[in-house]
gemmi code that builds the backbone of each chain (N, CA, C; Angstrom):
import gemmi

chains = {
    "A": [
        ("UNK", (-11.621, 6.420, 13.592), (-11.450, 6.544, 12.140), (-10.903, 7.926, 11.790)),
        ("UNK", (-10.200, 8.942, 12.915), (-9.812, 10.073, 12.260), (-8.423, 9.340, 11.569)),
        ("UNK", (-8.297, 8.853, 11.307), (-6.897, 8.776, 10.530), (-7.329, 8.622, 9.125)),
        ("UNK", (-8.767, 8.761, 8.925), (-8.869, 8.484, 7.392), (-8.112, 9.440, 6.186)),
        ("UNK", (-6.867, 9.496, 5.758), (-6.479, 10.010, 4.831), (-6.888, 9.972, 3.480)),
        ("UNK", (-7.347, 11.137, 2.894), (-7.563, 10.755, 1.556), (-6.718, 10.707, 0.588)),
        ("UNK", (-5.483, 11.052, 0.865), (-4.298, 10.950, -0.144), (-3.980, 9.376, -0.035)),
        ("UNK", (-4.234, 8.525, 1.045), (-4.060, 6.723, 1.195), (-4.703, 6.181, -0.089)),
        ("UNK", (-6.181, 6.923, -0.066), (-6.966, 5.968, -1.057), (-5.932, 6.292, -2.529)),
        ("UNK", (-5.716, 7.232, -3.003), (-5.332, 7.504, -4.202), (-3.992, 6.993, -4.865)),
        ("UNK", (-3.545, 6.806, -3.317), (-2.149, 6.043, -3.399), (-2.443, 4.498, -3.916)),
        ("UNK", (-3.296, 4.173, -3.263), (-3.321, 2.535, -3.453), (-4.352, 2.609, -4.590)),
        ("UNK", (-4.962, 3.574, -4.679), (-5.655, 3.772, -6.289), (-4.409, 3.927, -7.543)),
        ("UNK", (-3.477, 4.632, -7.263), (-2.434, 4.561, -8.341), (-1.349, 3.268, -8.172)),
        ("UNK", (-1.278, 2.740, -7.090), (-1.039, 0.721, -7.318), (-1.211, 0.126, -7.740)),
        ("UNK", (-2.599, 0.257, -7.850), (-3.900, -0.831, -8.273), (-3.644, -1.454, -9.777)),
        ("UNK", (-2.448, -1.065, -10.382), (-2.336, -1.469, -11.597), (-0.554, -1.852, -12.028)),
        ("UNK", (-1.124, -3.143, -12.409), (0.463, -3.842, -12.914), (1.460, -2.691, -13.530)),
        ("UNK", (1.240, -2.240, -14.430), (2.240, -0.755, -15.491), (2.324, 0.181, -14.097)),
        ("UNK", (1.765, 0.397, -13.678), (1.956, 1.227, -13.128), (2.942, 0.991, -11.648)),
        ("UNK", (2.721, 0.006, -11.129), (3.600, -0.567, -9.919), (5.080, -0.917, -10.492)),
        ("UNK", (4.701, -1.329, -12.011), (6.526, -1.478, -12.768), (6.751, -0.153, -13.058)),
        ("UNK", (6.269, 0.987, -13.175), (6.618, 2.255, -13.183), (7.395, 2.936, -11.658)),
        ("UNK", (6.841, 2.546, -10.785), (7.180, 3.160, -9.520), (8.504, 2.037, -9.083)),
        ("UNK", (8.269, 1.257, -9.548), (9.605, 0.134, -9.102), (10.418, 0.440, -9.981)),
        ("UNK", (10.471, 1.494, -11.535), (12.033, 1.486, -11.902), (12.129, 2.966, -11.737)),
        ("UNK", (10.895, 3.941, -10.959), (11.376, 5.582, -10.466), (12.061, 5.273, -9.422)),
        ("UNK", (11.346, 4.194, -8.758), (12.335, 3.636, -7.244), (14.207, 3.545, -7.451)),
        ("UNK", (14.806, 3.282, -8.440), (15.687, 3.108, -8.580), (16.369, 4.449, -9.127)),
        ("UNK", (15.912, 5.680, -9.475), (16.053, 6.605, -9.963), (15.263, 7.455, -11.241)),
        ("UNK", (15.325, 8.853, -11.442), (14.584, 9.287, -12.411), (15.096, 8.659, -13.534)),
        ("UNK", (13.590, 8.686, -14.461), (13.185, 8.460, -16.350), (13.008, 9.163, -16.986)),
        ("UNK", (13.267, 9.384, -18.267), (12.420, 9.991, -19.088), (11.449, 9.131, -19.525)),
        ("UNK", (9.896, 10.061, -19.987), (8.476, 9.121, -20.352), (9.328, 8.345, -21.406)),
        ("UNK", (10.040, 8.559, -22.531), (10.366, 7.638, -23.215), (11.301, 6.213, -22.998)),
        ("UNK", (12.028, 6.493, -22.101), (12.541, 5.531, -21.364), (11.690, 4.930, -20.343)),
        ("UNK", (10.892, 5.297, -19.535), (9.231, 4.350, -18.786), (8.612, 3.669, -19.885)),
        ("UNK", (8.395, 3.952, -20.960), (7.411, 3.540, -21.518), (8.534, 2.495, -22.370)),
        ("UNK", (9.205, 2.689, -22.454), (9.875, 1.163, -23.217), (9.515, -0.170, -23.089)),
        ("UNK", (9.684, -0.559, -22.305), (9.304, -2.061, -21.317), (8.026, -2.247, -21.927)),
        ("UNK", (7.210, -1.384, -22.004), (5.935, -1.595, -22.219), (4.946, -1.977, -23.915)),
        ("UNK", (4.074, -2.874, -23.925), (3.746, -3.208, -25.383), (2.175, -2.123, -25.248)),
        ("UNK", (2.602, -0.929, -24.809), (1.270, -0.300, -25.178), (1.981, 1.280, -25.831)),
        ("UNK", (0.381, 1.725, -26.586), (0.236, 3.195, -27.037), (0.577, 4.296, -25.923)),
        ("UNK", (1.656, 4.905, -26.939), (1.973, 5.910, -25.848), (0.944, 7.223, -25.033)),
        ("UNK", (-0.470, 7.116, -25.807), (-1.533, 7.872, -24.870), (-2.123, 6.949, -23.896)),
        ("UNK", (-1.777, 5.676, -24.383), (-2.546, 4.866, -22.744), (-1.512, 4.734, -21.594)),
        ("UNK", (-0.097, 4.653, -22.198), (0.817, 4.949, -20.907), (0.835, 6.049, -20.873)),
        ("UNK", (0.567, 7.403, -20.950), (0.283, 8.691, -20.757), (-0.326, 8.741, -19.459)),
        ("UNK", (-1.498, 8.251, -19.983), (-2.700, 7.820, -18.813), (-2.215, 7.426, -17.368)),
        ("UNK", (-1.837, 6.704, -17.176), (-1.204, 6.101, -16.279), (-0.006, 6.878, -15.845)),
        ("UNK", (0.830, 7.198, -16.087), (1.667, 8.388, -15.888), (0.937, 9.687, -15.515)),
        ("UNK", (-0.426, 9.902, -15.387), (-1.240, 10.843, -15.222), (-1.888, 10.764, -13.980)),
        ("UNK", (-2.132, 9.264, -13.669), (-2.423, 8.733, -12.289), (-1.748, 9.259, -11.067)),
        ("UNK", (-0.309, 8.595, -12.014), (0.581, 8.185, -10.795), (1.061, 9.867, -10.631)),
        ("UNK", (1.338, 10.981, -11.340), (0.578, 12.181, -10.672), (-0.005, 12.774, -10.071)),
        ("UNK", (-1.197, 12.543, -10.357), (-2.451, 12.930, -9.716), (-2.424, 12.172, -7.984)),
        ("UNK", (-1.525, 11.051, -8.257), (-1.827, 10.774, -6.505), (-0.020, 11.524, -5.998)),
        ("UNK", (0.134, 12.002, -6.624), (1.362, 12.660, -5.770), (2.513, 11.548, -5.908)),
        ("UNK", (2.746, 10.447, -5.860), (3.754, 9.366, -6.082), (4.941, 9.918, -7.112)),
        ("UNK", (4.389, 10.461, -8.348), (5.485, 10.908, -9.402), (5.755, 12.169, -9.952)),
        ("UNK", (6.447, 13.149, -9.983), (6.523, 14.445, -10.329), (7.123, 14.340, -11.408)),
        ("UNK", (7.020, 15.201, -12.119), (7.803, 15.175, -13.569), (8.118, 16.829, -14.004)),
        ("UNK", (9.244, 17.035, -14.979), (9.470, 18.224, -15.215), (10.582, 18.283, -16.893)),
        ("UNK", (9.897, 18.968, -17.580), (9.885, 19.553, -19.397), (11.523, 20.059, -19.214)),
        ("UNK", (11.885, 19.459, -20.027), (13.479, 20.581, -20.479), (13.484, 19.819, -21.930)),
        ("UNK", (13.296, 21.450, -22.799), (12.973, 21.318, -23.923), (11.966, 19.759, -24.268)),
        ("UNK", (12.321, 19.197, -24.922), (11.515, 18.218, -25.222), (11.335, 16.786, -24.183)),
        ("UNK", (12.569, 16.750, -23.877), (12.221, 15.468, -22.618), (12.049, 16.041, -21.483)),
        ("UNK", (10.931, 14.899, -20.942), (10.145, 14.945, -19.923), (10.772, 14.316, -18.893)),
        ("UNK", (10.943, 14.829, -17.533), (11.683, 13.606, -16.686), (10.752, 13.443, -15.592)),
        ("UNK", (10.532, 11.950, -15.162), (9.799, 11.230, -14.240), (10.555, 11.615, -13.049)),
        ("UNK", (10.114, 11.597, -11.618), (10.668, 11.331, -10.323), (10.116, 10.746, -9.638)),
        ("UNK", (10.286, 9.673, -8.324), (9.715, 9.425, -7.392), (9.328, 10.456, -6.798)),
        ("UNK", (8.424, 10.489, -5.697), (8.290, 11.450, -4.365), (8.341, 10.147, -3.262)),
        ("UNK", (8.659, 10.482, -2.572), (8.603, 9.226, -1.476), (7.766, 9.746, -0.248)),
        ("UNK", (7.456, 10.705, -0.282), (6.478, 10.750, 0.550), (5.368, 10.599, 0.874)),
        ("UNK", (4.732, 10.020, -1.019), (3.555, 9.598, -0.792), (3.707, 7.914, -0.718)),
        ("UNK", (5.185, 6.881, -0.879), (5.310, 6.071, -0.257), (5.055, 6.021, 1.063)),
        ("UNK", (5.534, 6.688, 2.351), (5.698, 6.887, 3.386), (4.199, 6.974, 4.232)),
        ("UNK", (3.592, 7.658, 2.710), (2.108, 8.107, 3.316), (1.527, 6.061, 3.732)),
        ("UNK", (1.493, 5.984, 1.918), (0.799, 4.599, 2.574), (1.133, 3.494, 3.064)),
        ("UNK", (2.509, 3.278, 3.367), (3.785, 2.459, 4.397), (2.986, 2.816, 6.047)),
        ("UNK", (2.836, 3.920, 6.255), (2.533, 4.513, 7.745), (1.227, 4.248, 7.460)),
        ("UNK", (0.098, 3.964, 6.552), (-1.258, 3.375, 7.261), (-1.157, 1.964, 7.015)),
        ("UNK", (-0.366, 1.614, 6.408), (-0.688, 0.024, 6.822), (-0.137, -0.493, 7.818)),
        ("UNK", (1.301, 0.092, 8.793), (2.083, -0.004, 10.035), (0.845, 0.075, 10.943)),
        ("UNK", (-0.154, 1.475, 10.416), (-0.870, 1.344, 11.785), (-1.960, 0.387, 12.174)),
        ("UNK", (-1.880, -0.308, 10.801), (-3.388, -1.240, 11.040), (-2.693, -2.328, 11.229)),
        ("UNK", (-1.531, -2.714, 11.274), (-0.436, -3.507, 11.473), (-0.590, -3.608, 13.477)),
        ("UNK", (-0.263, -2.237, 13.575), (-0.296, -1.743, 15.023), (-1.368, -2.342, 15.714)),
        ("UNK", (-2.319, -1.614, 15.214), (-3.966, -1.552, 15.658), (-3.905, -3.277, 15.548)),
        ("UNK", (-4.434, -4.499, 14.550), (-4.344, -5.794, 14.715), (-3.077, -6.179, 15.806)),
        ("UNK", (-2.183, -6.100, 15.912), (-1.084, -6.703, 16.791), (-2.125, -5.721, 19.009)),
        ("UNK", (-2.182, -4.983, 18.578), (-2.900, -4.273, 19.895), (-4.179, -5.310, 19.932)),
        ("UNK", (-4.723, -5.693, 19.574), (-5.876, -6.861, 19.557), (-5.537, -7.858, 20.065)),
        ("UNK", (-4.439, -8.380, 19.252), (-4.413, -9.710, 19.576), (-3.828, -10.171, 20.691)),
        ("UNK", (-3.087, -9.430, 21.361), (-2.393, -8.754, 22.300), (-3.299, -9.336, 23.600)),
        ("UNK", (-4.664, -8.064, 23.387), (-5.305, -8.135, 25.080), (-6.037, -9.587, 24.217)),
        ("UNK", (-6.450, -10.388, 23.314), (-6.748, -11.372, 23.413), (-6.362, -12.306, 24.301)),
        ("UNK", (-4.790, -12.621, 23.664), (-4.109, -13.339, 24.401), (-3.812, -13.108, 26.054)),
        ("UNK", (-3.928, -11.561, 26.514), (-4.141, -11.406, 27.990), (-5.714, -12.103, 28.314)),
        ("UNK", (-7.155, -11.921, 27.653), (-7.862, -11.869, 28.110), (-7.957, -13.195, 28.016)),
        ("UNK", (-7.282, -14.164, 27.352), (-7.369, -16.018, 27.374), (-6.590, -16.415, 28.674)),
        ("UNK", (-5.384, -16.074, 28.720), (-5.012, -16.172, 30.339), (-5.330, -15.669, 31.062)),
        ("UNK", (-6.032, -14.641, 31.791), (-6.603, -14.573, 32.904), (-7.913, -15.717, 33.225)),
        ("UNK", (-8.754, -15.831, 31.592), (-9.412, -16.516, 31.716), (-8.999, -18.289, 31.915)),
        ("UNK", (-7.886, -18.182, 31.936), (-7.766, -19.851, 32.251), (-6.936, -19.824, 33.553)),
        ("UNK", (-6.544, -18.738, 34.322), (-6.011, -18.673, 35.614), (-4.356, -18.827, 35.472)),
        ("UNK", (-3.847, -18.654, 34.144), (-2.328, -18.410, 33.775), (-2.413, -17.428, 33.691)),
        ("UNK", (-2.563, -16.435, 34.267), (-2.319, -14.662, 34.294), (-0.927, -14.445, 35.347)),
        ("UNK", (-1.039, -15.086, 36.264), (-0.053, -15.128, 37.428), (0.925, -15.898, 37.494)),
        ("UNK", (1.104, -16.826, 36.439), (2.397, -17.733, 36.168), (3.774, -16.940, 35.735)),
        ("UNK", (5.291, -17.253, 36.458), (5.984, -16.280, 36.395), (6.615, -16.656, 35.155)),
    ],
    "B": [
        ("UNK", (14.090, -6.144, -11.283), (12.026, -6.683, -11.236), (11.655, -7.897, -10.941)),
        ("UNK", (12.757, -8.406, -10.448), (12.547, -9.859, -9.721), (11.577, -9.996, -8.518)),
        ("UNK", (10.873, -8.926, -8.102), (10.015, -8.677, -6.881), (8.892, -8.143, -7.339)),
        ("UNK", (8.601, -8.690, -8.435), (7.323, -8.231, -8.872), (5.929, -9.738, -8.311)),
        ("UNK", (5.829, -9.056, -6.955), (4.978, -10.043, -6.654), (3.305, -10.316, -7.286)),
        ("UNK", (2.727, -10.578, -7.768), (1.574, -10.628, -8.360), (0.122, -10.308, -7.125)),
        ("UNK", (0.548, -11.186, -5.893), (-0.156, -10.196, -4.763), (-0.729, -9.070, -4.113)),
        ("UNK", (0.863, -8.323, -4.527), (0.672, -6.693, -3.856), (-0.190, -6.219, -5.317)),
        ("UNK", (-0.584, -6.503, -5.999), (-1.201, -6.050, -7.232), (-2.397, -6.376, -6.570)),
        ("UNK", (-2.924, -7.251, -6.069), (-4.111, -7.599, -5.663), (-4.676, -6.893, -4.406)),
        ("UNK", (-3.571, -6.746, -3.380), (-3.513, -6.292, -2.346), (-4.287, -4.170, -2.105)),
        ("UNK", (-2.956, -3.710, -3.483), (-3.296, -2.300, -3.763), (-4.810, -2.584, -4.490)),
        ("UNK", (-5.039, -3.501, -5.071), (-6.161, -3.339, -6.051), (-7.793, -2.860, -4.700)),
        ("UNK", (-7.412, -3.974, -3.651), (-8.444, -4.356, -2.496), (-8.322, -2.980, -1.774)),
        ("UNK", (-7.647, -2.335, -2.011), (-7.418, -0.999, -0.584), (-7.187, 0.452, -1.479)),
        ("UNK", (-7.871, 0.023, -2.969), (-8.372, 1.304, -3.575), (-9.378, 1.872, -3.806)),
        ("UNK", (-10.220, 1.508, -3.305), (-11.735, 1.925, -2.647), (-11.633, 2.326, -1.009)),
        ("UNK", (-12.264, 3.776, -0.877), (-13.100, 3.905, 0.173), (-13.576, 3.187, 1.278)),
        ("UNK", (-14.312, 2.674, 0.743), (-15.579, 1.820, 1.375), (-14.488, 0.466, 2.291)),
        ("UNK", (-13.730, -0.207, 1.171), (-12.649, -1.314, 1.658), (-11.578, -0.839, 2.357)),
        ("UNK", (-11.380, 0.692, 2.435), (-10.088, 0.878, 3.695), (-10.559, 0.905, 4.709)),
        ("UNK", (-11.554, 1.305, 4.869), (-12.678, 1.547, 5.654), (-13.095, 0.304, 6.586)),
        ("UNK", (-13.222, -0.934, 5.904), (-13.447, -2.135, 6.486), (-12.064, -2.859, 6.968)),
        ("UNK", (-10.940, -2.821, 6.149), (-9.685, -3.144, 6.783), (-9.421, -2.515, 7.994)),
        ("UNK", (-9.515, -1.279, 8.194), (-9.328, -0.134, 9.199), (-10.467, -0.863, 10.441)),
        ("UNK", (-11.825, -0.678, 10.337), (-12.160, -1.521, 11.243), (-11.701, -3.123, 11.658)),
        ("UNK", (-11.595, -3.668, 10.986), (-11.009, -5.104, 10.993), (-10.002, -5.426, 11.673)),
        ("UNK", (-8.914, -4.165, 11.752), (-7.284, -4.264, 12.396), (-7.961, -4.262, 13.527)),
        ("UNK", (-9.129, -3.667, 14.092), (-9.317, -3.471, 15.729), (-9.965, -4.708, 16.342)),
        ("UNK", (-10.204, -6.022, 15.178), (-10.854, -7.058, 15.937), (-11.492, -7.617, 14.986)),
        ("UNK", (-12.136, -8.878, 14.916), (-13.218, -9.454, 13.813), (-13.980, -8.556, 13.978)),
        ("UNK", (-15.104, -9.052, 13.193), (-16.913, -8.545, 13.151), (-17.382, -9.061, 12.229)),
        ("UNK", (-18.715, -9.280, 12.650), (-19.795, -9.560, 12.220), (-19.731, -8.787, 10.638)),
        ("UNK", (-20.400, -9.270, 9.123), (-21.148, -8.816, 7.947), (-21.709, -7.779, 8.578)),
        ("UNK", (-23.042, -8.076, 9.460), (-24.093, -7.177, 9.863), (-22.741, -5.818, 10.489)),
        ("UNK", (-22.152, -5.801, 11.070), (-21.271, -4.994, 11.946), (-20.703, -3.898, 10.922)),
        ("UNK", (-20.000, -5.041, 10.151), (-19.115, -4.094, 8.951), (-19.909, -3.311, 7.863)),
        ("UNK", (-21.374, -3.882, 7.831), (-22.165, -2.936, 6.857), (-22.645, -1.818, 7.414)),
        ("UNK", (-22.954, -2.016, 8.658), (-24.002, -1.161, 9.233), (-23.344, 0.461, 8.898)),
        ("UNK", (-22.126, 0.925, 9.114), (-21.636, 2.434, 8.920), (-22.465, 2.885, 7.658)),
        ("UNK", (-22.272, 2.196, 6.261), (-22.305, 2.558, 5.280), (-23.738, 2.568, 4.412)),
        ("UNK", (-24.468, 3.247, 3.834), (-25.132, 3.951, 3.542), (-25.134, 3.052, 1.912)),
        ("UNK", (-25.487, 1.928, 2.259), (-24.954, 1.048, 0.707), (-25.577, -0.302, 0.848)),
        ("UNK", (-26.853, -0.659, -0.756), (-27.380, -1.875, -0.513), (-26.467, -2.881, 0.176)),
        ("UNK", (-26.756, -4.012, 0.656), (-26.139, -5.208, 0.922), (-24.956, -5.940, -0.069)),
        ("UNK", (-25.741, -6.392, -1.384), (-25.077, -7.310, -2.340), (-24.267, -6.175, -2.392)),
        ("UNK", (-24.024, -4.844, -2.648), (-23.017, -3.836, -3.127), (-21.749, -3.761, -2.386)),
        ("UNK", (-22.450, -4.278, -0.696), (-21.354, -4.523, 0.490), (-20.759, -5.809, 0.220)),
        ("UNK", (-21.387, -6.474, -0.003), (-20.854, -7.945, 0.035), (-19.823, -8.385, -1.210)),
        ("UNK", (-19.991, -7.142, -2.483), (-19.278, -7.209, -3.435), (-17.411, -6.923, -3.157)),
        ("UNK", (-17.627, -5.701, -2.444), (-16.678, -5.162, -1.476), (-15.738, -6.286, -1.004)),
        ("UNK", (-16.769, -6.848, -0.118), (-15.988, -8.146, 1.143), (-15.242, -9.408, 0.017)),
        ("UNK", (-15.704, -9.665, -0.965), (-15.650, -10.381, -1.674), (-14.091, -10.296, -2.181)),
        ("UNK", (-13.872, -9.323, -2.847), (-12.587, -8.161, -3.401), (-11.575, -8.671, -2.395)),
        ("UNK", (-11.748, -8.336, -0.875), (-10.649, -8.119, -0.057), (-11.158, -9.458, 0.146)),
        ("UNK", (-11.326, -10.802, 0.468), (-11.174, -12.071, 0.262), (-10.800, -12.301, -0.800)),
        ("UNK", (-10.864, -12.038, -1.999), (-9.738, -12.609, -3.188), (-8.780, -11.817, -2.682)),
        ("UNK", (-8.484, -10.718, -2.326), (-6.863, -10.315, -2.214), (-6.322, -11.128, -0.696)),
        ("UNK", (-7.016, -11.663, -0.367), (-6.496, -12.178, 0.627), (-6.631, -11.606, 2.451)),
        ("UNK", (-6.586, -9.970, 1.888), (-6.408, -9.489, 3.081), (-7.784, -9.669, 4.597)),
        ("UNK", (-8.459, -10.389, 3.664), (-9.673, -10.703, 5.004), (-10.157, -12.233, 4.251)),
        ("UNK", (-10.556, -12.667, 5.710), (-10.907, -14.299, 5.707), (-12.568, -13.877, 6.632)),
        ("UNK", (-13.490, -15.097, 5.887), (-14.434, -14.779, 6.725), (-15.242, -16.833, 7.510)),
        ("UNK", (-15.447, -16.647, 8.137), (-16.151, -17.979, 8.607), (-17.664, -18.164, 9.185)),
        ("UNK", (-18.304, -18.933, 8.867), (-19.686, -18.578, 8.974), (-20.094, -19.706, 9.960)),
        ("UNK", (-20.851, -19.202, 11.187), (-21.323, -20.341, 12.242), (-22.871, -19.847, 12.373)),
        ("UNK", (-23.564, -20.729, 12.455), (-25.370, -20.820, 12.423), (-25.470, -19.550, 10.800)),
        ("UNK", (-26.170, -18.788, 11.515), (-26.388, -17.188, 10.168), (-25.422, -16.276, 10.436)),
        ("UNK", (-24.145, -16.056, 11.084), (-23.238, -15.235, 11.494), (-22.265, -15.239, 10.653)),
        ("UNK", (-21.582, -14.232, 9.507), (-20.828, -14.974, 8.873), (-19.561, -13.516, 9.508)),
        ("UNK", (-18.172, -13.925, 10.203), (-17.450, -13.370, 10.546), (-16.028, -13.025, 9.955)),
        ("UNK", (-15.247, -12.008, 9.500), (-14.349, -11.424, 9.064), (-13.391, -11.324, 9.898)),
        ("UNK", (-12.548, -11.811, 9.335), (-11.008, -11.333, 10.122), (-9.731, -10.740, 9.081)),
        ("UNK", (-8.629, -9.988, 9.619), (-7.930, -9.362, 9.253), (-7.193, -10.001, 8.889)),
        ("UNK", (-6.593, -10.504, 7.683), (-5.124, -11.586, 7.376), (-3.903, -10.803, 7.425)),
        ("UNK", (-3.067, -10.386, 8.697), (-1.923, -9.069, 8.584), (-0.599, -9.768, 7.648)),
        ("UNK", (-1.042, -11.143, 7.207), (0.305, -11.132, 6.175), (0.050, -10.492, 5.182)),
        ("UNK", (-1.221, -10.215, 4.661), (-1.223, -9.248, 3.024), (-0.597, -8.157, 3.323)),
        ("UNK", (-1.270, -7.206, 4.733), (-0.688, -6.314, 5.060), (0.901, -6.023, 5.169)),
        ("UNK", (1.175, -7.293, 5.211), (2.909, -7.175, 5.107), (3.135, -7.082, 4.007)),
        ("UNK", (2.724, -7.963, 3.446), (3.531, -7.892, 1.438), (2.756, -6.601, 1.014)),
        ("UNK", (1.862, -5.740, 1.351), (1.568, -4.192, 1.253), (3.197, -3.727, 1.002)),
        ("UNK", (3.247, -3.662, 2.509), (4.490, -2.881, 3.436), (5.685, -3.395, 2.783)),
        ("UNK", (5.938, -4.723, 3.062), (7.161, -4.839, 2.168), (7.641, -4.568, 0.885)),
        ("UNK", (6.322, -4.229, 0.448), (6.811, -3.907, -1.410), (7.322, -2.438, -0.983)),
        ("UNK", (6.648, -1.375, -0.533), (6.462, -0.262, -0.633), (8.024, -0.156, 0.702)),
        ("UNK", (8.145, -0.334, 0.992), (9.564, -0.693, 2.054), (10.704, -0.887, 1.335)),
        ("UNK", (10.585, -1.819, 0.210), (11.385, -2.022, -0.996), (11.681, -1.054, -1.946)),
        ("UNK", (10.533, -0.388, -1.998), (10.779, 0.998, -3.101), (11.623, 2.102, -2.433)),
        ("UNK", (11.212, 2.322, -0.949), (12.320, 3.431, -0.011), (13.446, 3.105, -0.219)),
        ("UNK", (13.549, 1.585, -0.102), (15.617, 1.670, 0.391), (16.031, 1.638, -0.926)),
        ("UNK", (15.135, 1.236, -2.478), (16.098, 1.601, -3.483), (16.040, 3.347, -3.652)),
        ("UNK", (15.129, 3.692, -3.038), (15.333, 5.230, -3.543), (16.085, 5.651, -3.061)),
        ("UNK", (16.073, 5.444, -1.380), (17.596, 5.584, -0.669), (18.625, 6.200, -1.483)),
        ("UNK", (18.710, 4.062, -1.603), (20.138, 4.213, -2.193), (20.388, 5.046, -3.255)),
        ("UNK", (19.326, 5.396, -4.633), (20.009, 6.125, -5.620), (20.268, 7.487, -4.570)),
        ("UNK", (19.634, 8.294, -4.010), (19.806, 9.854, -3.506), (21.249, 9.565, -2.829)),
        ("UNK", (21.300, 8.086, -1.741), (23.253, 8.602, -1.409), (23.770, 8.387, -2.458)),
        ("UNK", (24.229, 7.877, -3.756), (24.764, 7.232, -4.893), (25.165, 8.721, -5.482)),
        ("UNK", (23.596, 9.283, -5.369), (23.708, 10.661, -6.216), (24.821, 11.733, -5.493)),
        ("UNK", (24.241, 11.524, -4.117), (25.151, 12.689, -3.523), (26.667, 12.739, -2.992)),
        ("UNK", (26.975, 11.126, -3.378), (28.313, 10.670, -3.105), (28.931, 11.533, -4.696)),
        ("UNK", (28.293, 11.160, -5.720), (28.938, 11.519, -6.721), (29.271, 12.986, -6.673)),
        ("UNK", (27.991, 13.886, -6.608), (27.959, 15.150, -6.410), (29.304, 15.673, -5.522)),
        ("UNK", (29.761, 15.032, -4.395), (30.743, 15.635, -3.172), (32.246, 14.618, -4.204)),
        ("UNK", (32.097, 14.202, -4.511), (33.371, 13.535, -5.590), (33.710, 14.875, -6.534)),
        ("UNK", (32.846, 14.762, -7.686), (32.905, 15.620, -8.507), (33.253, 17.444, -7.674)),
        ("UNK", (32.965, 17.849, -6.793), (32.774, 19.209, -6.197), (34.094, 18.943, -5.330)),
        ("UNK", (34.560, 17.855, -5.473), (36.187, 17.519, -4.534), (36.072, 17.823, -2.930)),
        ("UNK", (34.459, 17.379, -2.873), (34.985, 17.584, -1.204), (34.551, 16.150, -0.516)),
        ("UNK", (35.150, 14.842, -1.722), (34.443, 13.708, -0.756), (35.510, 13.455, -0.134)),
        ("UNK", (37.071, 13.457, 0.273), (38.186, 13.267, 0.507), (38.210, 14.491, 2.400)),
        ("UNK", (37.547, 15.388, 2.266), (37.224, 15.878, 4.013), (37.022, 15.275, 4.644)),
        ("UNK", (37.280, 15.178, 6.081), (37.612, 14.810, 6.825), (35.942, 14.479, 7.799)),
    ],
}
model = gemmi.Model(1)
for chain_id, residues in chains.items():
    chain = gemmi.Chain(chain_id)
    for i, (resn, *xyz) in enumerate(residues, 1):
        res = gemmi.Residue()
        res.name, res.seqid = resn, gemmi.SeqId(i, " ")
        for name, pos in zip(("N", "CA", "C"), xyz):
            atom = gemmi.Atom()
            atom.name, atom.element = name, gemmi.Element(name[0])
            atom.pos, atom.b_iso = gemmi.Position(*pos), 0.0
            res.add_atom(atom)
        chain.add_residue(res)
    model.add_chain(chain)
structure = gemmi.Structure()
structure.add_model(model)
structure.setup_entities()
């Protein structure tokens, strides 16, 4: 369990929510301004605040003030972060099933079949 | 936004807790036992079982129960539609950063070098 990252949990803590996964799917395509993110959306602009505060706080979105507009960015490295722990548990299950399937043929005496 | 799967919503929702990466993470290395997967954690039962519950609605674990044994396994297709969403967000980001920097070497007249 040393691979426990705590930046993973926060990542899939700032997922965990519909607005917010349509937020990262149109930074995915390039930077926003908050007023342009928040369009799409039928909510108050302090509850999409909120959420834009998340997706901060886990590192996923950076943002930066010139004069009055605000501009959104991806970071992709905290994609990358939680892409690379689910590969490894991807890894880790496929390594299982693996010596399963060795440990079913030896046990049925197809270990040595060419 | 045609890839707005309703899943990976479920998926991030199951692997934003602690406690549930925690059990996926063990899980990739093999089934186990309820009794197995509680024992690490420092947490009534029903509170565990609330947990297990979560990542069986998201799909990402299946459990089957023989005599009083009730056993967990890893479902690695959630784990894919994880990965594939978040796989999806890289190559559009990709693409905007070459898009961007094609323009950038246009405009600065040096996309025409050799």
């Amino acid at each position: 369990m040393a691979n426990r990252d705590p930046a993973v949990g926060s990542v899939f803590q700032a997922l965990s929510d519909s607005t917010r996964l349509a937020v990262v799917q149109r930074l995915a395509a390039g930077p926003a301004s908050v007023k342009q993110l928040a369009a799409p959306f039928d909510m108050a602009l302090p509850s999409f605040m909120k959420h834009l505060a998340v997706l901060e706080e886990s590192g996923l979105v950076t943002s930066t003030k010139v004069g009055r507009v605000r501009t959104c960015r991806l970071d992709p490295r905290r994609i990358d972060t939680a892409a690379d722990w689910l590969n490894r548990q991807r890894e880790l299950w496929e390594a299982h099933t693996n010596r399963l399937a060795t440990y079913v043929e030896n046990e049925m005496g197809g270990g040595a079949e060419p």
